[in-house]
C-alpha positions in Angstrom: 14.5 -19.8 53.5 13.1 -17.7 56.3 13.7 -13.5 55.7 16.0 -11.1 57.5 14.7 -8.3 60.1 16.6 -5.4 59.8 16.8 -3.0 62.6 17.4 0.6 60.5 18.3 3.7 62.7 17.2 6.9 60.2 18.0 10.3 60.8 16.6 12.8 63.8 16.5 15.8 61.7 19.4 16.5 59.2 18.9 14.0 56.5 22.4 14.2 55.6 22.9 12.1 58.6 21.4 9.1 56.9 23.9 6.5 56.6 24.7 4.9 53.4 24.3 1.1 54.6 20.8 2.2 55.7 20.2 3.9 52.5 21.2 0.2 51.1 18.9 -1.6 53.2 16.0 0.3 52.5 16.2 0.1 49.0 16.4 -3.7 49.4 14.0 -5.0 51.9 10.3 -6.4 50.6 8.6 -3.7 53.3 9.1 -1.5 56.0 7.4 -1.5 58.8 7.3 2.1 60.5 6.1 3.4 63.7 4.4 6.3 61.2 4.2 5.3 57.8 3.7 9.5 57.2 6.7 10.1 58.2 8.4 6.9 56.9 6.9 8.1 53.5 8.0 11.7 53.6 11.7 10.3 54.2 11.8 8.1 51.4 10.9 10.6 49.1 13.3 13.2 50.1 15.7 10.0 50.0 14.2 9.0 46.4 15.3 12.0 45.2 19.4 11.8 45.6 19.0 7.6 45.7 17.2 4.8 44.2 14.5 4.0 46.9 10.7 3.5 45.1 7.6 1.3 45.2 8.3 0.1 49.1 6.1 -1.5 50.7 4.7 0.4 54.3 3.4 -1.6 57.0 2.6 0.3 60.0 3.9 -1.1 63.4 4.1 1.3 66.6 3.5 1.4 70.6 -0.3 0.2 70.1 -0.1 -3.0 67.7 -1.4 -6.0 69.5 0.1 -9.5 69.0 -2.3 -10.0 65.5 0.0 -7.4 63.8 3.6 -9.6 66.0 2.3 -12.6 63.7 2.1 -10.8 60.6 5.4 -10.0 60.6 6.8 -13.4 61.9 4.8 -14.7 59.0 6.3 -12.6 56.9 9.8 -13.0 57.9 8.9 -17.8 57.7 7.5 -16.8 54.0 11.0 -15.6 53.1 10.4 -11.6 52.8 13.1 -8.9 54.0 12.0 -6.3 56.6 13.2 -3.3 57.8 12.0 -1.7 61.2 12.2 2.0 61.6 11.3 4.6 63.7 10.2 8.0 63.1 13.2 9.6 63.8 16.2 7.7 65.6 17.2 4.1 66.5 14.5 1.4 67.0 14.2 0.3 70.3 15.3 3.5 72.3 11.4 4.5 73.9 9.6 2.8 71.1 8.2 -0.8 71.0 10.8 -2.2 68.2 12.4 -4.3 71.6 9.4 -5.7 72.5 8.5 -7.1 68.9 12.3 -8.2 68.5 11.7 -10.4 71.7 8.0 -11.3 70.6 10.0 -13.0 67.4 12.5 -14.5 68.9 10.4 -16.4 71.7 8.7 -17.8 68.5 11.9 -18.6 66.2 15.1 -18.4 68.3 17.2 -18.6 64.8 15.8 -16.0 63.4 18.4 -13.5 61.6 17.8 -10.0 63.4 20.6 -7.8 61.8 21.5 -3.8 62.8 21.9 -1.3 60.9 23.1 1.6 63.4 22.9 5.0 62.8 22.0 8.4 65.0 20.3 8.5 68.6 19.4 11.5 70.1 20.7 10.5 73.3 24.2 9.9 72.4 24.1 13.2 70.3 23.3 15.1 72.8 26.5 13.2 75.4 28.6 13.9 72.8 28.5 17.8 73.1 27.5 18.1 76.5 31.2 17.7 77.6 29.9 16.0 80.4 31.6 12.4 82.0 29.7 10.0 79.8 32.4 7.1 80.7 29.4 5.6 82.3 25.6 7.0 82.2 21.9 5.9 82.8 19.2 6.6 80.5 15.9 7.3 81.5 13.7 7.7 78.6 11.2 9.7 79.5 11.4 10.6 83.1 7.4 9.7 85.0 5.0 12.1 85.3 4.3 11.2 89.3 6.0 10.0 92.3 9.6 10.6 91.2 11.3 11.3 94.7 12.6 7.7 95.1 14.3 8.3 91.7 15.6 11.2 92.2 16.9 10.6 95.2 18.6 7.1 93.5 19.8 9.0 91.1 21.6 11.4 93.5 22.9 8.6 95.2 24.5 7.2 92.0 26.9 10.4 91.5 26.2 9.3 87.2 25.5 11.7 84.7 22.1 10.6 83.1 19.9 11.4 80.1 16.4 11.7 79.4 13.8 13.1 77.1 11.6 16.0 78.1 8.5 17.3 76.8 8.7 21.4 76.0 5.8 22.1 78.1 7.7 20.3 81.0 11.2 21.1 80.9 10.8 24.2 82.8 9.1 22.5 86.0 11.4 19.7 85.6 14.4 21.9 86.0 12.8 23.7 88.8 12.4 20.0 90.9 16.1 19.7 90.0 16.7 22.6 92.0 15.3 21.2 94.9 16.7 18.1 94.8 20.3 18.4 93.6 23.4 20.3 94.7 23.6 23.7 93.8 26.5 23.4 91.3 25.2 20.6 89.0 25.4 21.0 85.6 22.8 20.4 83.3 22.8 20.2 79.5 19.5 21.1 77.5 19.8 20.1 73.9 16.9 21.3 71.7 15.9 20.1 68.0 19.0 18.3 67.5 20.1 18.5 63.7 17.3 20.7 62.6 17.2 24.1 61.5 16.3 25.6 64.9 18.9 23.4 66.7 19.8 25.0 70.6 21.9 24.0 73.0 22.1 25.3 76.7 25.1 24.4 79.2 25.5 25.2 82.6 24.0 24.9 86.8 20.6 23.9 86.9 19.4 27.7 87.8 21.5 29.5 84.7 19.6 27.1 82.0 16.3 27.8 83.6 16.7 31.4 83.2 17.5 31.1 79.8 14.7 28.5 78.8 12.4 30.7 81.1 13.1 33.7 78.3 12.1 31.2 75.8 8.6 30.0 74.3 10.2 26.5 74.3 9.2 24.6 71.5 10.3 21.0 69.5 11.8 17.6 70.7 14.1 18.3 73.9 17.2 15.8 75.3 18.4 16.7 78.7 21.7 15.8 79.9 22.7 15.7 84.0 25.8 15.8 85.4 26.2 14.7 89.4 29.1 14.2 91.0 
């Protein structure tokens, strides 16, 4: 009998926010494969120590694996074992490579049992207090470095809120190009270090959140939220 892929979202910061089907899973599964098994390991402990999750096995799989490392876990999953796939931080899939080695699998064994087990992303955190319309919204993922006029200017066109992630060292001159390019009164959301400690949230027209990130010496993982109308 062939294995199960599970697809495990874990938590972006607060650790509380770990949910207890994934907590479940994990303490299942023959291995996890982890974008950074590091990180992956520094969770499990901190989760070893309120649950029963010891002796996994770690098998790193990120953004630069090559197709020898796809096959070792399809042969993993014909021999019968139990996987779990997990990101750093988040839900697999959302800007990492767990959709292209979902698709890799199932071009090879269309049956295969590919299950979810959902849990926080940063990008519907950050929606959720913006107080922005997120009826309907585009996501972005990281916005490119070069050539983004014909974006932008689709963007405008599409009068949607969207989201996207931003480095620190570029939010400020991304916010700046926002100010050249859309209406004076949009409303921009800056959520910073979601969950964490050090968790900051900034609301309000483009030029007001500049100011205030412009105080700043902007550090940790950023989520920007953009309102047009």
């Amino acid at each position: 009998m062939q294995g199960t892929l599970y697809i495990v979202a874990t938590p972006i910061g607060n650790l509380e926010d770990v949910t207890l089907r994934a907590v479940k899973v994990l303490s299942e599964v023959d291995i996890v494969l982890a974008e950074d098994t590091r990180v992956t390991e520094k969770l499990l402990a901190l989760l070893s120590s309120k649950f029963k999750i010891s002796n996994l096995k770690l098998i790193s799989y990120h953004q630069h694996s090559g197709e020898a490392k796809k096959f070792e876990v399809l042969n993993l999953l014909l021999d019968g074992k139990n996987l779990a796939l997990v990101t750093d931080a988040g839900t697999p899939g959302i800007s990492d490579p767990g959709n292209e080695l979902i698709d890799f699998l199932l071009s090879y064994k269309p049956d295969l049992k590919i299950v979810p087990v959902p849990g926080t992303a940063a990008l519907t955190a950050a929606l959720s207090v913006s107080g922005f319309r997120a009826d309907k919204f585009i996501f972005l993922g990281f916005l490119p470095k070069k050539k983004k006029n014909k974006l932008l200017k689709w963007l405008t066109d599409s009068k949607m809120t969207f989201v996207f992630f931003e480095s620190p060292h570029r939010i400020i001159k991304t916010l700046e190009t926002f100010e050249k390019v859309f209406p004076a009164d949009t409303r921009v959301f800056v959520a910073r270090e979601l969950t964490k400690l050090h968790e900051t949230l900034y609301r309000g027209k483009i030029r007001e959140v500049k100011a205030l990130l412009e105080k700043e010496k902007v550090k940790g993982e950023i989520v920007v939220v953009v309102e047009l109308k």
